[in-house]
N, C-alpha and C positions, 0 to 999 in steps of 0.2 A: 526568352521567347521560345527556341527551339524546345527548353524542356517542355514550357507549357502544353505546347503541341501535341507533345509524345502522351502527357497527361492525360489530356483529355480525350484522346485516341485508344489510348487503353480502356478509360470510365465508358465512352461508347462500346468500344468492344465487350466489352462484359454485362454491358443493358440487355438481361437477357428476356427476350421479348416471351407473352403469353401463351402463343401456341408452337407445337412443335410439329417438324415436319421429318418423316425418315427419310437418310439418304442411303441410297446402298454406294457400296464401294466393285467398281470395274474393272477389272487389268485391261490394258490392249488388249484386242481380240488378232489386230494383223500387223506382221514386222516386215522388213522387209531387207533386212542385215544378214540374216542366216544365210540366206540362201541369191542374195540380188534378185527377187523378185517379191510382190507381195503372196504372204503365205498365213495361215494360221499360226500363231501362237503355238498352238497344241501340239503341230506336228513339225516341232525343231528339237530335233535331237540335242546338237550343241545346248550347252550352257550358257544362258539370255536373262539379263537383266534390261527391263524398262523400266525408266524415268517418265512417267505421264504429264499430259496438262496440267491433269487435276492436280497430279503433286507439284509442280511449279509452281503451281497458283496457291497451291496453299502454305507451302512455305517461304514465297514473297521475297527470294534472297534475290541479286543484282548480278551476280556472277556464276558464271558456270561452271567454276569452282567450289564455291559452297554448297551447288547441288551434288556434286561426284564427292564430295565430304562424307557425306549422309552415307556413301557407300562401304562397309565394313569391308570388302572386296579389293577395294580401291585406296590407295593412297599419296595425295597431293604433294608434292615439295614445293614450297615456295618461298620464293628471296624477299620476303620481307612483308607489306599490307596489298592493301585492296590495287589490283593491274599490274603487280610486278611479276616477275617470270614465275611459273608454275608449271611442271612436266608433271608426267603418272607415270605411278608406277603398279602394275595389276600384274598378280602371279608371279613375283618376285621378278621379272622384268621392267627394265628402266625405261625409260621416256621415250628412247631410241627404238623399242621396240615393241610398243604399243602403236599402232596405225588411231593416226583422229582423221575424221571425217567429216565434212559440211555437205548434208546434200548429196552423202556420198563422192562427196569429190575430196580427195586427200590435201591436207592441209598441213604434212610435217614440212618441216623447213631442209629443204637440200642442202642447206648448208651445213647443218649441227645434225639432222635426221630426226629432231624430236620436234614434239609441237607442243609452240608455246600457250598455253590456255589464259594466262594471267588478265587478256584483257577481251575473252569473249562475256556478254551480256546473255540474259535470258528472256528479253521482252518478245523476240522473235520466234522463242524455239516449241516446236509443237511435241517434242519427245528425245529423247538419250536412250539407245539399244546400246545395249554395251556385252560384247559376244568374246566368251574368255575361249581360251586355247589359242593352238598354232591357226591361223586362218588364212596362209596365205596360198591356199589353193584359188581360192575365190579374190584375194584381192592384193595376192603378189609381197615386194619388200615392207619390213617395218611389222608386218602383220604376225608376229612370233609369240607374242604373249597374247594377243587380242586385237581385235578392231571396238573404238571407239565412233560411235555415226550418231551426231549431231542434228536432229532433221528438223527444219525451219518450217515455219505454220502456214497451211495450204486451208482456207475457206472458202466455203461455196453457201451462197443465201444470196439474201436482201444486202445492200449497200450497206455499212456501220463502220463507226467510225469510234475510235478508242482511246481514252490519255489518262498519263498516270503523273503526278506529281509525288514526290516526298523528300524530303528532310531528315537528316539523323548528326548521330557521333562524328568526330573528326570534320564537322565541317562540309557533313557532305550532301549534294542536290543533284536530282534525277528528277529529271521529266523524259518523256515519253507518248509516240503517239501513231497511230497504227490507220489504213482506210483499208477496207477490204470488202470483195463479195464476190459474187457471180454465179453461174448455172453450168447446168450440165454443159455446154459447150467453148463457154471460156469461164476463167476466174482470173483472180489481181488482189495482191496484196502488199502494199506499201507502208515503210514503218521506219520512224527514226527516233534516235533515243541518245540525250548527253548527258553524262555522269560526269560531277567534279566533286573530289573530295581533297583535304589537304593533306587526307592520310599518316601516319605515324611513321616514325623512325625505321627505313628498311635495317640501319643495322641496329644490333639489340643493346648497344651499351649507348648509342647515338642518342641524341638532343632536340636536334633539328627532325621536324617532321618534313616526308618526303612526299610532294602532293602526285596527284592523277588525275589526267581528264579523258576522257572516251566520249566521241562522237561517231555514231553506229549507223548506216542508212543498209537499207533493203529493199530489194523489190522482185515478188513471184510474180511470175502471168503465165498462165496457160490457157492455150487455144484445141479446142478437138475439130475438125471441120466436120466430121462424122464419127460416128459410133464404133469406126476401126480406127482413128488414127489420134493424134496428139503431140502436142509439140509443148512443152516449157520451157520456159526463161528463167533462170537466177540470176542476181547484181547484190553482191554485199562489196560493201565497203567500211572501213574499221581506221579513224586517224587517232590516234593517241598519244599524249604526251605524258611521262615520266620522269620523277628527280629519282636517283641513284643515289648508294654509298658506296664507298671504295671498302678495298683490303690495303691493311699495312702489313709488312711482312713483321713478323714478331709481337703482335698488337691483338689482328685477327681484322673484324668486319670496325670503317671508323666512318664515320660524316665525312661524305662529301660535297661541299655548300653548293657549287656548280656543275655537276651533270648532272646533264638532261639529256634523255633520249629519245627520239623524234619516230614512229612508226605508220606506216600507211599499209595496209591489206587491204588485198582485192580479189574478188571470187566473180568469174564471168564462165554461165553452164550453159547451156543447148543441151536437149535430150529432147529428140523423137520416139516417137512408138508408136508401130501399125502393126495389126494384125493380118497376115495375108490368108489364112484360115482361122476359125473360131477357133481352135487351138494352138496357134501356132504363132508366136509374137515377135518382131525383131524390135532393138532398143537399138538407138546411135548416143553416143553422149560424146559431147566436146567440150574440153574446159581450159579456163587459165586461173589458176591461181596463183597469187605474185604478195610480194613484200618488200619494200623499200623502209631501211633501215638507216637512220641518221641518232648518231652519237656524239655528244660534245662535251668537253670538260676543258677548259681554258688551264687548268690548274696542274693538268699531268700529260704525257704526250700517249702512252698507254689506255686511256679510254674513249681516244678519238676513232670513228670509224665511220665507213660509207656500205654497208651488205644491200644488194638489189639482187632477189632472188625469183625464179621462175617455173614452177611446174605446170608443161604444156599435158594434154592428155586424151585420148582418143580412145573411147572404148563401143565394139560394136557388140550384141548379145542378142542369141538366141532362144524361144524359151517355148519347147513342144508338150502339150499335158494331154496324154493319152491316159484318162482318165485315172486308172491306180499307178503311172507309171509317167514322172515326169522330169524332161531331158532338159539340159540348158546344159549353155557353154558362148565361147566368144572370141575374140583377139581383142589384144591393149597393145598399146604403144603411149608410153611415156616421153617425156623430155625434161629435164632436170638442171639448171643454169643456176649460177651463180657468180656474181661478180663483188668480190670483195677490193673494194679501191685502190692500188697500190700492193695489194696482196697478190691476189689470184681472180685469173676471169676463166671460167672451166663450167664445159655442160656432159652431159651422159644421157646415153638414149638408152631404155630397154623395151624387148619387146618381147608377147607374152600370147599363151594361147590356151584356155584352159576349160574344162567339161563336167559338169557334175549333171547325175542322175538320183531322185528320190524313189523309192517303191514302197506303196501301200499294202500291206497285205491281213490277212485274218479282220477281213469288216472293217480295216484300215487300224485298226490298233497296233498293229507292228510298221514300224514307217522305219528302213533301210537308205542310208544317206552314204553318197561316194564319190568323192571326187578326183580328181588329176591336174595337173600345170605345169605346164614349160614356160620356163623363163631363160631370154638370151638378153645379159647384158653386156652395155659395150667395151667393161674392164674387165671383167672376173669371167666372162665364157656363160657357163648353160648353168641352170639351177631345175629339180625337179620336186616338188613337192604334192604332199596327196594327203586327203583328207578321207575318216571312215567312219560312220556313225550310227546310231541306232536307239531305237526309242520305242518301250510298250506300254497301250495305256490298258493295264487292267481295271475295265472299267463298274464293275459291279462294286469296288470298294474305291473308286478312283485316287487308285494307286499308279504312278506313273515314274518308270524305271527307265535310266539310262547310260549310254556308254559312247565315248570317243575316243579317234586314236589319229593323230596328226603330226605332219611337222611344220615347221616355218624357216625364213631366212632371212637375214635382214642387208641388204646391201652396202657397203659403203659409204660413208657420209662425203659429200664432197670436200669437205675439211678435213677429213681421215685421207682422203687419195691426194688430195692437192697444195694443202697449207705447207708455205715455205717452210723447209728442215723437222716438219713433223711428218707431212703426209710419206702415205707409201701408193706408188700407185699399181702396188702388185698383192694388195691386200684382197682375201679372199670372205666371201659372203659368213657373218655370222648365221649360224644353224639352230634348231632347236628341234627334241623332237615330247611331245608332251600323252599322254594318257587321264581321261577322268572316268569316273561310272557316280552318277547321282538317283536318287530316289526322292519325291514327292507324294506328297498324300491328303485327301480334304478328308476331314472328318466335321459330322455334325450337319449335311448339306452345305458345306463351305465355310461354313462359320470359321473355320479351325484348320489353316496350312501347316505342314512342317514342311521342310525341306531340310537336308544333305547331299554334299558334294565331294568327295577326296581324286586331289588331282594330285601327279606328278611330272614333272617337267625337267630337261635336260637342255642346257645348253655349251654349247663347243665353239672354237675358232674366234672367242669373244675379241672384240680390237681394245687392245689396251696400251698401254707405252712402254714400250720395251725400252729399260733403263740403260740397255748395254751400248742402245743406239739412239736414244731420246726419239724414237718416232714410233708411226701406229705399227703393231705387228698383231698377227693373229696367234692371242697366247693364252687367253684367260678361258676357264670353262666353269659352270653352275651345276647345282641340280638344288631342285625347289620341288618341296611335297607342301601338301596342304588339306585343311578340313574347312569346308562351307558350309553352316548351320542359318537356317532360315526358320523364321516362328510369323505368320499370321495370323490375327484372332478380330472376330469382330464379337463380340458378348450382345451387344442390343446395338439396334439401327446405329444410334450415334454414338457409337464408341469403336475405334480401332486401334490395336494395338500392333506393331510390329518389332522384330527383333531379327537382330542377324550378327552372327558373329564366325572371324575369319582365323584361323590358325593359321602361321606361315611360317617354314622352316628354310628358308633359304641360305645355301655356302656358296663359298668359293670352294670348288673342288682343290683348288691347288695351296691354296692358305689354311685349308678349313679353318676360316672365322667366317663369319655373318656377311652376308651382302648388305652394303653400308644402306642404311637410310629405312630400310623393311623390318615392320614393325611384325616379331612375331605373332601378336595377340591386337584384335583391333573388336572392338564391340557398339554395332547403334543399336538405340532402343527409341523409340518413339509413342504417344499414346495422342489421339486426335480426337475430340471433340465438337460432334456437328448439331447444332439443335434450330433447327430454323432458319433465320438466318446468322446466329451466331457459329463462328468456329473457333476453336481454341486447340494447340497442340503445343506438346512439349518432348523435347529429343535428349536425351543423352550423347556422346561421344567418347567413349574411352582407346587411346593408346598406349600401345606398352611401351615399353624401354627400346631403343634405335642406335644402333652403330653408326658414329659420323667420324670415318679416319680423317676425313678432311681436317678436322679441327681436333683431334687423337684423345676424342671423347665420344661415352655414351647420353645420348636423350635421355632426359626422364620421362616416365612415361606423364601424362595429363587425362583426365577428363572433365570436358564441357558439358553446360546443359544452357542450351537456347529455350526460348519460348519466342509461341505466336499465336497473332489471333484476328481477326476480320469480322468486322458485322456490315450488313450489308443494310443501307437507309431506306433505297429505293428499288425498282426494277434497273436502274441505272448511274445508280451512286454509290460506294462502298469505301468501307474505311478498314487498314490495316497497320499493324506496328508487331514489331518482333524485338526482342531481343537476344544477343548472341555475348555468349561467356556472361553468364548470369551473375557467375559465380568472381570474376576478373581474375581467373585465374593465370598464371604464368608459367607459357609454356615454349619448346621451340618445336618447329616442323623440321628446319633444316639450322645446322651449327651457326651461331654467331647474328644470325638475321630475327628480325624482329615479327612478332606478331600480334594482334589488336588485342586490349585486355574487353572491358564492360564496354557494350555500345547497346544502342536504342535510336531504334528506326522507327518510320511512320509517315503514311500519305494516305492519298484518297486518290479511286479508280472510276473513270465513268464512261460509261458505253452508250452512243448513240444509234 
């Protein structure tokens, strides 16, 4: 039955109807990561990657994992199929020290420091900014390799209403269903989404498939009472359930028939905004984001566990724009909880004060970026960090040159400071400090992007296990260089083609061998096909070879090739199906755990 489906979902997709319409292709014109407020695109110094609607929507994937896939820049680790754990790793830093985002509100876990992505959805999300370098001038710990910000779909019209069913591989069903609208003075956007699939074997030599369900609910509202002020609401809520494999010692990853692990996430925002002059804006934002983690395994007494974790947060901002010459800055205050059952119940306040100013000059083509932060936490003492940047666009051949220069720091995890006979709680902030200069260029009236990047990065005081004392001590250091190549082309209306490919040289300065799990060489390619209401695309994926000490082996390298396609029946019926590892090829992300060979997907979307 399910194949039928997929069948005939492709034969539609490929009915390519008689007339044809051009669509042009649009980056974001406004982000608003670089800098915490909305800016142009054009004049951010930093190195900024968007993920758009439109590319969401056109590559149809379930998870916000398989969209940061697509990024040559970026590379996923995951334990196993569809909703089990997945950290990033971006500029040769690990999971720990990438900052994730929802909404701008941080969302790594206090207890581990990294954020788990394995079971965010994409039905909600209106874009992915993803800002590489040190960044924690603007947004504090964690933020040493990059900030990742996640930002959920804000509409303004007529009432509609949206749902999406589909069916695929493993077993697995998704439906989805969104109401939204409003005007200039309020909006409201409401949306819930459940995924179950029976998924495949997290470990890779395993038998037993390991299922997933994800139940997703959301809701924005925003009120303006007038033309200076505005007030929004966030509420996500995330419950999910997951079967697990163990480790045997001497074996490696083996089935385990009974755990399961139980997770609840919760995201509750407040952010005001009044203007007390036409240029001159104050922001309040108050948040909690929380996670309650339940772990069960009847079968071993080692995978049972209770984590309820807490990040309180309180950020006010300033933001004055005297025309070529714009000032902003703010104070944060954090709070950081965690209570591991029987283990440790431990919180950590930091508090933070930080200013950056941009300057426009020569007809605004030179744009001058700098900033400064103090950080007092409440184990490790002060941290100061600063940010420098700088962007020309020469624009008769629109050519567009740049340069940064930053650091970062990453604070302690509260499992690094407080788990019984590991923690230390005299452990001091990991540091990083980084350098990139990049160049861009349209040729042809745009038709035709290149981009280059070469960054280098240093990292110090890494927390690793000091084996003389089996606990965290500050001992490890990095240094990570790298080349960023970017190719956009559009040849005729319907056709684009892009390309991007990442060189990464990342050591251990003190082993000189490889930092485990970073793939020197990573290459996407994609080519899109839009002709009316058909679309059609197909992507490549190549990785190279990866160090996994864990398991005292190298990765092979792989590459995939997905395909996708959509036709659209009505003004408010459409049909789509993809499919991912074309080829069912075999490969690993991370040692020992498993991942999905041939799958085929397919639904239909309809907007009222």
């Amino acid at each position: 039955m399910l194949k039928g489906i997929i069948r005939l979902l492709f034969v539609l997709s490929f009915s390519t109807p008689a007339l044809a319409q051009a669509q042009t292709f649009n980056l974001p014109e406004i982000v608003v990561t670089a800098s915490r407020w909305d800016e142009p695109r054009a004049d951010v110094p930093q190195s900024l990657t968007v993920i758009s609607r439109d590319e969401i929507e056109r590559r149809g994937t379930s998870f916000v994992t398989e969209l940061l896939q697509t990024q040559s820049d970026l590379f996923l680790v995951q334990n196993g199929g569809a909703g089990k754990n997945a950290t990033l790793l971006l500029r040769g830093g690990n999971g720990r020290q990438v900052l994730v985002l929802v909404d701008g509100v941080r969302v790594n876990s206090p207890s581990t420091g990294a954020a788990d992505l394995g079971g965010l959805l994409t039905d909600d999300i209106e874009r992915i900014e993803i800002l590489k370098g040190p960044q924690s001038t603007l947004y504090g710990s964690e933020a040493m390799a990059g900030v990742v910000n996640i930002i959920t779909r804000k509409v303004v019209g007529p009432p509609k209403t949206a749902l999406l069913v589909e069916a695929g591989s493993f077993s697995t069903r998704k439906a989805s269903g969104s109401l939204s609208g409003g005007t200039d003075r309020h909006d409201y956007r409401f949306s819930a989404t459940w995924l179950d699939t029976q998924g495949i074997s997290a470990a890779r030599s395993g038998t037993e498939p390991d299922a997933y369900t994800n139940t997703t609910l959301s809701a924005r509202l925003g009120f303006a009472p007038s033309a200076r002020t505005g007030l929004d609401l966030n509420l996500r809520y995330v419950h999910d359930r997951s079967e697990l494999d163990g480790f045997e010692a001497g074996v490696g990853m083996v089935d385990a028939l009974n755990w399961i692990q139980k997770r609840d996430d919760y995201l509750v925002a407040l952010r005001g905004e009044i203007f007390l002059l036409d240029n001159y804006e104050q922001t309040l934002g108050l948040s909690l984001a929380g996670q309650r983690l339940k772990s069960e395994d009847p079968d071993t007494l080692w995978n049972n566990a209770r984590i309820n974790t807490t990040t309180h947060q309180l950020d006010w901002q300033h933001v004055l724009d005297l025309d070529r010459l714009t000032l902003s800055g703010g104070f944060a205050y954090r709070r950081e909880a965690a209570e591991n059952k029987d283990v440790f119940d431990e919180a950590v306040d930091n508090k933070a004060g930080y200013a950056n100013t941009k300057l426009r000059l020569l007809d605004e083509n030179l744009i001058l970026d700098a900033g400064l932060r103090y950080d007092k936490h409440e184990t490790f003492g002060d941290e100061l960090t600063y940010r420098i940047g700088a962007l020309y666009h020469f624009r008769p051949r629109d050519l567009r040159i740049r340069a940064n220069h930053g650091s970062g720091f990453r604070a302690p995890s509260l499992n690094e400071l407080f788990y019984p006979f590991y923690g230390n709680p005299n452990l001091k902030p990991e540091k990083s400090s980084a350098w990139d200069v990049g160049i861009e260029q349209d040729f042809f009236a745009g038709r035709l992007t290149l981009g280059a990047t070469w960054f280098q990065q240093r990292y110090r005081n890494l927390i690793q296990t000091n084996f003389a004392t089996f606990t965290a001590d500050n001992i490890g250091r990095a240094r990570v260089k790298g080349l960023e190549l970017t190719a956009m082309a559009r040849p005729m209306d319907a056709v684009l083609i892009k390309s991007s490919y990442t060189w990464l040289d990342a050591l251990d300065v003190d082993t000189q061998s490889r930092l485990a799990l970073r793939p020197r060489s990573k290459v996407v390619s994609s080519v899109e096909y839009t002709f009316a209401a058909l679309s059609l695309g197909v992507e490549h994926i190549y990785v190279s070879r990866r160090l996994d000490p864990f398991i005292g082996r190298d990765l092979s390298a792989y590459g995939l090739v997905n395909l996708r396609s959509a036709y659209t029946l009505t003004r408010s019926l459409s049909v789509f199906a993809r499919i991912d590892n074309l080829f069912d090829k075999s490969y690993e992300v991370a040692g020992d755990f498993g991942t999905p060979g041939f799958a085929a997907f397919g639904g239909l979307k309809a907007g009222f």
